[in-house]
PDB file of N, CA, C and O in Angstrom:
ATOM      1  N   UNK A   1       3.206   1.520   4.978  1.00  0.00           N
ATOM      2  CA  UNK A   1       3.434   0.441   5.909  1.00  0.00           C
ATOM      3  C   UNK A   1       4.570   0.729   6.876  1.00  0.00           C
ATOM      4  O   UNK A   1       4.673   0.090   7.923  1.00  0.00           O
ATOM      5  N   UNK A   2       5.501   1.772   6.503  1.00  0.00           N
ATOM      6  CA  UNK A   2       6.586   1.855   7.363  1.00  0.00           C
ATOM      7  C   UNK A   2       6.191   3.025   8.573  1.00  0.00           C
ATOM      8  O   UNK A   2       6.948   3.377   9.478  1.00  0.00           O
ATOM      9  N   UNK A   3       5.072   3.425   8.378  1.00  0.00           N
ATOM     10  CA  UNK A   3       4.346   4.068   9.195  1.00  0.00           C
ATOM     11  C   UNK A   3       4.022   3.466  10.466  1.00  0.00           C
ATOM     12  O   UNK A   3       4.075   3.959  11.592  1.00  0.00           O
ATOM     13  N   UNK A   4       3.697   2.383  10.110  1.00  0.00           N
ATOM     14  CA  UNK A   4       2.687   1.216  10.880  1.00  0.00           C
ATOM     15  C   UNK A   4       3.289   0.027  11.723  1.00  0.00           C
ATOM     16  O   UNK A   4       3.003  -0.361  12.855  1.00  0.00           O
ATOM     17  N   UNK A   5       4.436  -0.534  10.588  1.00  0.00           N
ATOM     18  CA  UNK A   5       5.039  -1.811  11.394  1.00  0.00           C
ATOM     19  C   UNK A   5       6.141  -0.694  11.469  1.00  0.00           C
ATOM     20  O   UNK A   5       6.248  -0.836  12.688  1.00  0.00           O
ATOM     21  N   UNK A   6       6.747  -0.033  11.287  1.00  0.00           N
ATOM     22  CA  UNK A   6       8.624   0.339  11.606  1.00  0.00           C
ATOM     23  C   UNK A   6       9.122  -0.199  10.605  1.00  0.00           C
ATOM     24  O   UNK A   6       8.738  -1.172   9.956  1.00  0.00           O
ATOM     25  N   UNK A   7      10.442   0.795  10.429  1.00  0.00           N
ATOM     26  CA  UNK A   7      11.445   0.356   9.654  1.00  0.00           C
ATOM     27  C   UNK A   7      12.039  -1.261   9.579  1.00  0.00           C
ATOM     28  O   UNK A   7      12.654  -2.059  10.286  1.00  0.00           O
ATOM     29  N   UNK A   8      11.544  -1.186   8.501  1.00  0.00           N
ATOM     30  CA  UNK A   8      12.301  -2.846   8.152  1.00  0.00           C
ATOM     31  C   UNK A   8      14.036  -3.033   8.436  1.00  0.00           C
ATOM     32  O   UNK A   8      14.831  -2.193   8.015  1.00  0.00           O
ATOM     33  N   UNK A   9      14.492  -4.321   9.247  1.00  0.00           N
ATOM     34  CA  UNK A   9      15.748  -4.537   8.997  1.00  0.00           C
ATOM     35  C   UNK A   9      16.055  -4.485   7.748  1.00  0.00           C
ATOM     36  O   UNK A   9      15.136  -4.547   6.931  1.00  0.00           O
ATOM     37  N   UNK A  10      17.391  -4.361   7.310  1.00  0.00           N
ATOM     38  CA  UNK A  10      18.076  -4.604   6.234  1.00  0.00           C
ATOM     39  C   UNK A  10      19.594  -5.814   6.536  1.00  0.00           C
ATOM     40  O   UNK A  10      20.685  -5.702   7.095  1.00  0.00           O
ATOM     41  N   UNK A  11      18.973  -6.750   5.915  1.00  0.00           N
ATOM     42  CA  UNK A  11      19.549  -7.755   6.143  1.00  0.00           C
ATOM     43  C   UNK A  11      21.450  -7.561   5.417  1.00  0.00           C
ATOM     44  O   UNK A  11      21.588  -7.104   4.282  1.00  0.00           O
ATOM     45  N   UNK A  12      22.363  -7.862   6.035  1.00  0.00           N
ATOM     46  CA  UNK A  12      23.910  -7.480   6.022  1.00  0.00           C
ATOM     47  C   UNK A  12      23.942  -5.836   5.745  1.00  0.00           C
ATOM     48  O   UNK A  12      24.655  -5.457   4.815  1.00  0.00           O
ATOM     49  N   UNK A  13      23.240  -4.896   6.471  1.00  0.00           N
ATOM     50  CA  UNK A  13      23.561  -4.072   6.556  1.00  0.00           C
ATOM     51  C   UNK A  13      25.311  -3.351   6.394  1.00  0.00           C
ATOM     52  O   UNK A  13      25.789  -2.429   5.733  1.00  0.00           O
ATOM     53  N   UNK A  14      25.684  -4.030   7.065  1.00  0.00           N
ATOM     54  CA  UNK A  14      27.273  -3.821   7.155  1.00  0.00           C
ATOM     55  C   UNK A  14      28.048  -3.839   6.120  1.00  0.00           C
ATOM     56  O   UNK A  14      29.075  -3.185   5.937  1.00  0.00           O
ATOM     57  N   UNK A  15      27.394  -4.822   5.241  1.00  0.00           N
ATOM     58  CA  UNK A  15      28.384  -4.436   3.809  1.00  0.00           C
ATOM     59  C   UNK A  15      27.773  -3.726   2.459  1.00  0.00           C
ATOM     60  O   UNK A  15      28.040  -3.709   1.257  1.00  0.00           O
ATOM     61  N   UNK A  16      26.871  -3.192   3.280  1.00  0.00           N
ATOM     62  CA  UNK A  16      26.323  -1.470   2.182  1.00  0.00           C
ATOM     63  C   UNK A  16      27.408  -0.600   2.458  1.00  0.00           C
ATOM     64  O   UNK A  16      28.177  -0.651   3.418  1.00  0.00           O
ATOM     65  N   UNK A  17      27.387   0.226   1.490  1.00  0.00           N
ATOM     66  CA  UNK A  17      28.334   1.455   1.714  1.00  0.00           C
ATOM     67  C   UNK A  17      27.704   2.434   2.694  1.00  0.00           C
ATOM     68  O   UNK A  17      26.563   2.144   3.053  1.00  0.00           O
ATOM     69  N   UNK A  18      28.216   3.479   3.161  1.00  0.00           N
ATOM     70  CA  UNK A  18      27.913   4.539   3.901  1.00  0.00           C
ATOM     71  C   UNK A  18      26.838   5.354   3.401  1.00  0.00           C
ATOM     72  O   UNK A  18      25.754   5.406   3.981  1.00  0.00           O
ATOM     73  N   UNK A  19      27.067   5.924   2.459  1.00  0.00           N
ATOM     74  CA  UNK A  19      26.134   6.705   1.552  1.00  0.00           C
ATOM     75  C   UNK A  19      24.969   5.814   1.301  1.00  0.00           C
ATOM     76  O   UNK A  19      23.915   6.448   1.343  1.00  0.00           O
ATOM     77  N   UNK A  20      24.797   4.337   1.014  1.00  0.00           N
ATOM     78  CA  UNK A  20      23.115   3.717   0.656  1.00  0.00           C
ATOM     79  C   UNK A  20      22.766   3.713   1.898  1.00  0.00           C
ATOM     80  O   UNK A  20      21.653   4.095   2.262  1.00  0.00           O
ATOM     81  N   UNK A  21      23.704   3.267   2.718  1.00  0.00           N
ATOM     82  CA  UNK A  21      22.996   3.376   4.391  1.00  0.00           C
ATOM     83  C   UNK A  21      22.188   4.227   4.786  1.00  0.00           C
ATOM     84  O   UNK A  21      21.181   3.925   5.426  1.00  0.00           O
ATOM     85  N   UNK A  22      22.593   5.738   4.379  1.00  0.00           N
ATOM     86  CA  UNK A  22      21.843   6.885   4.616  1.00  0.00           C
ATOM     87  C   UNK A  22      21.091   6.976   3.835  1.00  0.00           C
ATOM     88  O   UNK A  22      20.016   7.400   4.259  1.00  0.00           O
ATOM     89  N   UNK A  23      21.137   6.710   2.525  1.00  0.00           N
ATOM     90  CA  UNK A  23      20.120   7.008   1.681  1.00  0.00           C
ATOM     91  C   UNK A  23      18.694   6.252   1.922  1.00  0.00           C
ATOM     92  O   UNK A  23      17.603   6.815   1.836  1.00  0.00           O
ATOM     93  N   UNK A  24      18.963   4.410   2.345  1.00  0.00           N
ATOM     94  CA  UNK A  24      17.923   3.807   2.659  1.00  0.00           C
ATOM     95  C   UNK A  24      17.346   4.274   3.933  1.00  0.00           C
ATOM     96  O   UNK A  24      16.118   4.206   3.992  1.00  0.00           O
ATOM     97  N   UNK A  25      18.105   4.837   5.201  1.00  0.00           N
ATOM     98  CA  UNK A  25      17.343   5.354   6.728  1.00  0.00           C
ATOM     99  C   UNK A  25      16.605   6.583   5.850  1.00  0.00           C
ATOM    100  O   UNK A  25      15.409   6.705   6.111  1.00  0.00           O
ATOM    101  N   UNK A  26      17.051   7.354   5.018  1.00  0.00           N
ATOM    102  CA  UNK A  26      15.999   8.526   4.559  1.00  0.00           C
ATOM    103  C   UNK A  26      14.568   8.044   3.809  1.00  0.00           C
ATOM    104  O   UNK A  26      13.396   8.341   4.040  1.00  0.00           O
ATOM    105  N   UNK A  27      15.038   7.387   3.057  1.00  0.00           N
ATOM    106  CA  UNK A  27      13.876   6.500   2.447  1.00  0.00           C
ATOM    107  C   UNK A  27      12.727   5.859   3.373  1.00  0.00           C
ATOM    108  O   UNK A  27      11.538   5.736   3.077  1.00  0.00           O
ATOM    109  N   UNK A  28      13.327   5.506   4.486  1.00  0.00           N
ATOM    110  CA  UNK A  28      12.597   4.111   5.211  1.00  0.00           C
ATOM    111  C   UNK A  28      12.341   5.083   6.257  1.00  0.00           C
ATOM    112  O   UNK A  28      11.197   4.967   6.696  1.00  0.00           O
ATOM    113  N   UNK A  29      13.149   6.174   6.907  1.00  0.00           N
ATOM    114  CA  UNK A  29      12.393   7.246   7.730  1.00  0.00           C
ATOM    115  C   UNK A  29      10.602   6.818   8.590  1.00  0.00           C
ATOM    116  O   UNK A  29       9.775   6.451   7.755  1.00  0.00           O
ATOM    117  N   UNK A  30      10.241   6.846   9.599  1.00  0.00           N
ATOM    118  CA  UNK A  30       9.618   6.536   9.937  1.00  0.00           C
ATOM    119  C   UNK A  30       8.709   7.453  10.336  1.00  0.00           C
ATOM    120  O   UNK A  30       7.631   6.884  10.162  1.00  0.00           O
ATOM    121  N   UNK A  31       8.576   8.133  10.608  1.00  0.00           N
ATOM    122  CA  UNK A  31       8.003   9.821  10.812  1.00  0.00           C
ATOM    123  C   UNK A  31       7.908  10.462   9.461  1.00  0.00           C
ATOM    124  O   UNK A  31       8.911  11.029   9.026  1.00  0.00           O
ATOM    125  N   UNK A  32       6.639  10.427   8.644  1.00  0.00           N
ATOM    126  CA  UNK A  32       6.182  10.519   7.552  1.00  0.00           C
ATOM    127  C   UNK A  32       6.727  12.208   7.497  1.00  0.00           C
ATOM    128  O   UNK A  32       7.183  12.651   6.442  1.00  0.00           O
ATOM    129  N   UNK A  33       6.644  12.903   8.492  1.00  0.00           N
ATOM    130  CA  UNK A  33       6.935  14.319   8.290  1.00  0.00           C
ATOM    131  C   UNK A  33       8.691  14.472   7.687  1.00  0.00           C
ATOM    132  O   UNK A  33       9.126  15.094   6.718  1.00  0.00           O
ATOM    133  N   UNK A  34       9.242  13.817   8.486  1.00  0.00           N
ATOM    134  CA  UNK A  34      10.669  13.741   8.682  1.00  0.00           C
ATOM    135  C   UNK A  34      11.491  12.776   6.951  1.00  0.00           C
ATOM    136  O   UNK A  34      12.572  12.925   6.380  1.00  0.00           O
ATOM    137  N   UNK A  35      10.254  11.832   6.670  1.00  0.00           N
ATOM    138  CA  UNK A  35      11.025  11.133   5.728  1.00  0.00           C
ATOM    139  C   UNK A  35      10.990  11.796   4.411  1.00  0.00           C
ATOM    140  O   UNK A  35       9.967  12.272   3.920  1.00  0.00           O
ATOM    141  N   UNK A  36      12.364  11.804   3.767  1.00  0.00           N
ATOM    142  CA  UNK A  36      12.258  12.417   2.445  1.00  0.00           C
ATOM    143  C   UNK A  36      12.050  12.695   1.518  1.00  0.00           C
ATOM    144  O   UNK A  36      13.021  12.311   0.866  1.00  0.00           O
ATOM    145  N   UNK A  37      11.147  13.323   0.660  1.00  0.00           N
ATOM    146  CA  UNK A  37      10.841  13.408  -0.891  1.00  0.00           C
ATOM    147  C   UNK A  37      11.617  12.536  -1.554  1.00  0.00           C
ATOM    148  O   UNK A  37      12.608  11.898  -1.198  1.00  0.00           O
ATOM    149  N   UNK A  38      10.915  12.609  -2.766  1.00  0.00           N
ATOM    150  CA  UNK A  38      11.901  11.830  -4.185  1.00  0.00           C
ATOM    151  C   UNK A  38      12.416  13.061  -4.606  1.00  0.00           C
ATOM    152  O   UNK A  38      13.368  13.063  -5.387  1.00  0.00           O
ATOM    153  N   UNK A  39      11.891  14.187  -4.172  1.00  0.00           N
ATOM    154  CA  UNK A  39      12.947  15.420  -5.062  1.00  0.00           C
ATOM    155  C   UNK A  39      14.262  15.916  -3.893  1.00  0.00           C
ATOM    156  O   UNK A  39      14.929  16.950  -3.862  1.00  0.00           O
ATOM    157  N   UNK A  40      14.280  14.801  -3.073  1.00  0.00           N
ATOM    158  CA  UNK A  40      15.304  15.282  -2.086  1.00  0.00           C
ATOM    159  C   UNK A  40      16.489  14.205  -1.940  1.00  0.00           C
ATOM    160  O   UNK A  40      17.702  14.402  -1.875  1.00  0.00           O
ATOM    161  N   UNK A  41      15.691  12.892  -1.907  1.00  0.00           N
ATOM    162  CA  UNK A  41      16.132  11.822  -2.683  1.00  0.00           C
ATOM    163  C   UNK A  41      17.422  12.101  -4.053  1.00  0.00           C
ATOM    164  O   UNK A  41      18.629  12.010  -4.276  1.00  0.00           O
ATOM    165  N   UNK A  42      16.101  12.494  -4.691  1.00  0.00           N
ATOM    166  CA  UNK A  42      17.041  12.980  -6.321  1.00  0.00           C
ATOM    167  C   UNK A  42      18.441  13.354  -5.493  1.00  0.00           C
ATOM    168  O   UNK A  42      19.278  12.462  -5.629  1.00  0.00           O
ATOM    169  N   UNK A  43      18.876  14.445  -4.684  1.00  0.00           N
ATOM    170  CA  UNK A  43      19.995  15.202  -4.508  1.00  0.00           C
ATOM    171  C   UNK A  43      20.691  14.766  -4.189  1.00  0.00           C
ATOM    172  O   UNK A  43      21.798  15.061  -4.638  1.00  0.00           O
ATOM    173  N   UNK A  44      20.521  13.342  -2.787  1.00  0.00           N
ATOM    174  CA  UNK A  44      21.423  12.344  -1.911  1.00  0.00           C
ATOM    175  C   UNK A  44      22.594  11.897  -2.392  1.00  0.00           C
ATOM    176  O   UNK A  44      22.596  10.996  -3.230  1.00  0.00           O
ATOM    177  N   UNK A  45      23.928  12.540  -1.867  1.00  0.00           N
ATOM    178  CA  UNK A  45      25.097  11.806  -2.661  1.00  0.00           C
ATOM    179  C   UNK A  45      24.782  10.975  -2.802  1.00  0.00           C
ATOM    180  O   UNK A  45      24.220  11.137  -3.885  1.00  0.00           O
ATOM    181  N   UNK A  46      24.516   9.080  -2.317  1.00  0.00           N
ATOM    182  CA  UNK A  46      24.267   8.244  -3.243  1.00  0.00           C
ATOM    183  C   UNK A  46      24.031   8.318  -4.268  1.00  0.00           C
ATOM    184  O   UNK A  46      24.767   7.708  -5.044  1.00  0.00           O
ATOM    185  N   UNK A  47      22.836   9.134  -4.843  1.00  0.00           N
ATOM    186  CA  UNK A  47      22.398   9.013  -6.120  1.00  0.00           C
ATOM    187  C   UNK A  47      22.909  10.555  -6.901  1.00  0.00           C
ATOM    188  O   UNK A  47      22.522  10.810  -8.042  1.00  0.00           O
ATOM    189  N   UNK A  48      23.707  11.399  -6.218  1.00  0.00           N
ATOM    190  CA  UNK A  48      24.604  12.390  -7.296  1.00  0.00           C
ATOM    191  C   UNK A  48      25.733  12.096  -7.270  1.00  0.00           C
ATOM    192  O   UNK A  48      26.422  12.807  -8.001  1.00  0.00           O
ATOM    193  N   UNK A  49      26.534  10.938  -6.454  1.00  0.00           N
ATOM    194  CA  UNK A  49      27.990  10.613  -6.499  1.00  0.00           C
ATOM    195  C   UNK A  49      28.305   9.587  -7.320  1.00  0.00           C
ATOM    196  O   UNK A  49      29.168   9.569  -8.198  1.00  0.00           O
ATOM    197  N   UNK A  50      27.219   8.345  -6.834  1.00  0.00           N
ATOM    198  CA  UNK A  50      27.389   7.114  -7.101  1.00  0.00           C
ATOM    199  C   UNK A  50      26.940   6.924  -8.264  1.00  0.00           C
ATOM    200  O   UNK A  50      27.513   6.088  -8.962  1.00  0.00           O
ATOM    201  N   UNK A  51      25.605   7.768  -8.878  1.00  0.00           N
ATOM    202  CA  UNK A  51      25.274   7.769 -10.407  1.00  0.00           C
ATOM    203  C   UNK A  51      25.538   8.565 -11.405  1.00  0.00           C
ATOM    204  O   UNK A  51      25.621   9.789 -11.497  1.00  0.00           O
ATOM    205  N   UNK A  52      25.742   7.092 -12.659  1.00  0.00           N
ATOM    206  CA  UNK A  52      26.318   7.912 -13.626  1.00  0.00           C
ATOM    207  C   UNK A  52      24.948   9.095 -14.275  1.00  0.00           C
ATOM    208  O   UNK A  52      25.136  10.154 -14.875  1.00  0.00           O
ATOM    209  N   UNK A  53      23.839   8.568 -13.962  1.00  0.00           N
ATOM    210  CA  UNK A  53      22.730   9.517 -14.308  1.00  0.00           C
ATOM    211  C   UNK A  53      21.830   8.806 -13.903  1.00  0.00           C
ATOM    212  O   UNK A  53      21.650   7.592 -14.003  1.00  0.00           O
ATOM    213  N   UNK A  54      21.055   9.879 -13.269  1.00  0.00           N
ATOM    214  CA  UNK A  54      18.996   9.270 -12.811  1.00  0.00           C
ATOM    215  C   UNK A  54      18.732   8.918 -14.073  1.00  0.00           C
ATOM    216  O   UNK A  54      18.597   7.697 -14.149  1.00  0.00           O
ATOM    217  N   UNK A  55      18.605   9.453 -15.071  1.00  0.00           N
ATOM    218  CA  UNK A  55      17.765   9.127 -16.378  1.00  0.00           C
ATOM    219  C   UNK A  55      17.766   7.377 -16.417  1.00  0.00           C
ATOM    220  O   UNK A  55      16.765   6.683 -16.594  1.00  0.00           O
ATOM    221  N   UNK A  56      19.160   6.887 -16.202  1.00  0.00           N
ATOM    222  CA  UNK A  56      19.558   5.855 -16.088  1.00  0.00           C
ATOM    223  C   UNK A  56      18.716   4.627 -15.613  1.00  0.00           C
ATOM    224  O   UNK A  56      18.869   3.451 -15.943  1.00  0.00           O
ATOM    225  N   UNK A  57      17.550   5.309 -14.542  1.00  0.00           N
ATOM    226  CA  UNK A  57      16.964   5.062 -13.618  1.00  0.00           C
ATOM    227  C   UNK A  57      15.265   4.956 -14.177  1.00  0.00           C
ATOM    228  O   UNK A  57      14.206   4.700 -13.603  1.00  0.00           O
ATOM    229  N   UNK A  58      15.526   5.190 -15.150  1.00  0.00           N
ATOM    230  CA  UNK A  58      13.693   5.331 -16.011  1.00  0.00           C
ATOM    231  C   UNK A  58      13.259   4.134 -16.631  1.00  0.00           C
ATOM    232  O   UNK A  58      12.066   3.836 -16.586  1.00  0.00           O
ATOM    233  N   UNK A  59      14.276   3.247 -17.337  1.00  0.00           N
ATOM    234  CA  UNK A  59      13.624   2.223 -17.461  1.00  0.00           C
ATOM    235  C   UNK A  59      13.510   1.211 -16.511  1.00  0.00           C
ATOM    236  O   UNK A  59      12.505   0.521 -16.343  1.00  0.00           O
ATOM    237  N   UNK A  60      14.835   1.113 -15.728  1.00  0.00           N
ATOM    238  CA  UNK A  60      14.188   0.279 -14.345  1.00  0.00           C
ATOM    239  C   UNK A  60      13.020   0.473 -13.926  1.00  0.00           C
ATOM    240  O   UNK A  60      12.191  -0.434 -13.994  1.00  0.00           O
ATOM    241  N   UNK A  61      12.684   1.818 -13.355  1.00  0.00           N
ATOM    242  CA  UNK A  61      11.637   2.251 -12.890  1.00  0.00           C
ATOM    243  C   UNK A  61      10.137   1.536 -13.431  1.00  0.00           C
ATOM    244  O   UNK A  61       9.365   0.732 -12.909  1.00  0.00           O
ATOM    245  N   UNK A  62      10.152   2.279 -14.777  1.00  0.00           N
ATOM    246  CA  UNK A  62       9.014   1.511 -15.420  1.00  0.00           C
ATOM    247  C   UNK A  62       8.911  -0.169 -15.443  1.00  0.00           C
ATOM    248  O   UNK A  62       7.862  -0.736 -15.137  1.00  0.00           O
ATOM    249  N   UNK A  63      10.042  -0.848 -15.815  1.00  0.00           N
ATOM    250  CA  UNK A  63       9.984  -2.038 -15.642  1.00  0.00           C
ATOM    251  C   UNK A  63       9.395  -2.730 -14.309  1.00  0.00           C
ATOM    252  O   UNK A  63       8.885  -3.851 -14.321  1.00  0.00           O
ATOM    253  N   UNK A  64       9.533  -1.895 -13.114  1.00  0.00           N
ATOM    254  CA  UNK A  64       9.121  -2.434 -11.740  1.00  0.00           C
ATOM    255  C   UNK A  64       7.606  -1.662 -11.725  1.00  0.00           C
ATOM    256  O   UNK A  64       6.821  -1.707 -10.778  1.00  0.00           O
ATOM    257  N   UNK A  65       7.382  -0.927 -13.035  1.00  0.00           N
ATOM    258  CA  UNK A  65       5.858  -0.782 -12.343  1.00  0.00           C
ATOM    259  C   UNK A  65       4.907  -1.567 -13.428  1.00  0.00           C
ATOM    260  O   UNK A  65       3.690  -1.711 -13.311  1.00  0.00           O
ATOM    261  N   UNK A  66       5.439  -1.877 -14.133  1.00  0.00           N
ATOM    262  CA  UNK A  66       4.968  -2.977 -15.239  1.00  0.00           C
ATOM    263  C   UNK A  66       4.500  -4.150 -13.930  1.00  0.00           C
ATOM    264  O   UNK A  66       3.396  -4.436 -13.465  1.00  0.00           O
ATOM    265  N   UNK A  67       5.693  -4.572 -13.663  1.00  0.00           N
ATOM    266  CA  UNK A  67       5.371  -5.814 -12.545  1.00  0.00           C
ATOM    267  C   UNK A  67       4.669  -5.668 -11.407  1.00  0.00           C
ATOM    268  O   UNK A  67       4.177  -6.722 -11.006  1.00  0.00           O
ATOM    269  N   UNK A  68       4.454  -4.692 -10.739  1.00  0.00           N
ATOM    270  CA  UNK A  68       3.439  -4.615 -10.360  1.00  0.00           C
ATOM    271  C   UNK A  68       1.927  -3.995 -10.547  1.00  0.00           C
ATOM    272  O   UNK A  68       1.067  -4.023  -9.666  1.00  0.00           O
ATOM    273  N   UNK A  69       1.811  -3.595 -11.473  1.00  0.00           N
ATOM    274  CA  UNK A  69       0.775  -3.626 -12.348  1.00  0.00           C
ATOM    275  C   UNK A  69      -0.017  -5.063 -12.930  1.00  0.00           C
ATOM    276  O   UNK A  69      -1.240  -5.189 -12.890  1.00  0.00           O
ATOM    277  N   UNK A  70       1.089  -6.300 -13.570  1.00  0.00           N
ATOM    278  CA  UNK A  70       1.014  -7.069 -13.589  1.00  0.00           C
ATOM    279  C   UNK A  70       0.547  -8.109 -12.528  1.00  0.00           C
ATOM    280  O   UNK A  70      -0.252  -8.982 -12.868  1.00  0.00           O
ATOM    281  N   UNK A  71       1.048  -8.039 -11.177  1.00  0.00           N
ATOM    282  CA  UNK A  71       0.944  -8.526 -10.050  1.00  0.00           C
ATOM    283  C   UNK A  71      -0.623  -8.241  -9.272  1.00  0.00           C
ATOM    284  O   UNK A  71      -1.152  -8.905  -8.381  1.00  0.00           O
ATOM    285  N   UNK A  72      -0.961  -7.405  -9.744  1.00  0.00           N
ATOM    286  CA  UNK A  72      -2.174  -6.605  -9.335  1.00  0.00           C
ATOM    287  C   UNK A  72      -3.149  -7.184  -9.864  1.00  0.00           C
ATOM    288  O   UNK A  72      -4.160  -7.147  -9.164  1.00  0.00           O
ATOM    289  N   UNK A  73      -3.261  -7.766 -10.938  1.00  0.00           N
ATOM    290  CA  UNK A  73      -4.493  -8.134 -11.751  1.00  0.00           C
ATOM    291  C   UNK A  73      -4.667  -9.452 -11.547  1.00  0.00           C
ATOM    292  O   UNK A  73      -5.604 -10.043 -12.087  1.00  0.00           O
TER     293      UNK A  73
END
């Protein structure tokens, strides 16, 4: 979808830190060529500075695909 409509605002932008700022424009990237992997992702100081570990990041993960899995049916 971010293909299609454009990058979504991010509402109070201003009081994200520097590093999610960049991390979300890489994410939200609009030029499918240009926007970044999850294995590039993985590397983004945000998520090698700011975390204490990705692993950290596995049950969230699953939990949000539970719900939409759930949401789906």
């Amino acid at each position: 979808l971010i293909a299609t409509n454009g990058k979504p605002e991010i509402k109070d932008a201003d009081k994200l830190s520097s590093e999610f700022r960049d991390f979300l424009d890489c994410c939200l990237e609009v030029d499918v060529e240009k926007r970044a992997t999850a294995h590039n992702l993985l590397k983004h100081p945000f998520i090698t500075q700011r975390s204490k570990s990705v692993s950290c990041l596995v049950p969230l993960i699953l939990v949000a695909r539970e719900q939409v899995t759930s949401h789906a049916q």
